[in-house]
N, C-alpha and C positions, 0 to 999 in steps of 0.2 A: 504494500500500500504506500504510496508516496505521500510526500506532508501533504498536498494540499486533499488529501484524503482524509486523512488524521484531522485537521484541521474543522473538515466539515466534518467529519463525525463527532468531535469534542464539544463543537457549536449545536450540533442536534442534543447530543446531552445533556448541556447546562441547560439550554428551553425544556426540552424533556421534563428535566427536573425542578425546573419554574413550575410548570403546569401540573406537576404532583404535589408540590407543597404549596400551592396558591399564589405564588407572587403572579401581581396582574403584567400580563405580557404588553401592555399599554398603561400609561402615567394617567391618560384619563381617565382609568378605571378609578383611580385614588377616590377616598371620599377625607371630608374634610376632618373627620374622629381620626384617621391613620394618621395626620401630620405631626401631633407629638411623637410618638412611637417613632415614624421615620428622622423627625430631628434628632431626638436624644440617639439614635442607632446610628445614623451617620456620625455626630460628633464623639461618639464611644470607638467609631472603627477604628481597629489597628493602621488602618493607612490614611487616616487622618492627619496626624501626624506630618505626611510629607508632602501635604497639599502647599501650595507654592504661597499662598498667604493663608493667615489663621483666621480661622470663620465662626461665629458666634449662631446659636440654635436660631436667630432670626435672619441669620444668612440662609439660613440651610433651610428654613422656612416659607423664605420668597424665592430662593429657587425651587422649590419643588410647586409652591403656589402659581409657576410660570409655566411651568410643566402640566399644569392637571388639564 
């Protein structure tokens, strides 16, 4: 199997496994009760950290608010 084989298969899998544990495969799906949960869980991620300026749960609030 060649990468770009591997590649789409790796990409079927992560959706795959979107759509078994519920993450909505579209931002519009969001409703306006998730957006705590998604702030505090973005600024808790591990790779937060290396985001290129530091962003406060109202940052991470109006982007997703831009997104729904």
């Amino acid at each position: 199997m060649d990468q770009a084989a591997y590649r789409k298969a790796a990409i079927d899998a992560v959706r795959q496994l979107s759509v078994d544990v519920g993450i909505p495969a579209k931002l519009e799906k969001l409703k306006e009760e998730d957006l705590p949960f998604l702030c505090e869980s973005a600024a808790a991620d591990a790779c937060a950290p290396g985001n290129p300026r530091e962003a406060t749960l109202a940052d991470y609030e109006a982007m997703f608010r831009k997104l729904m």
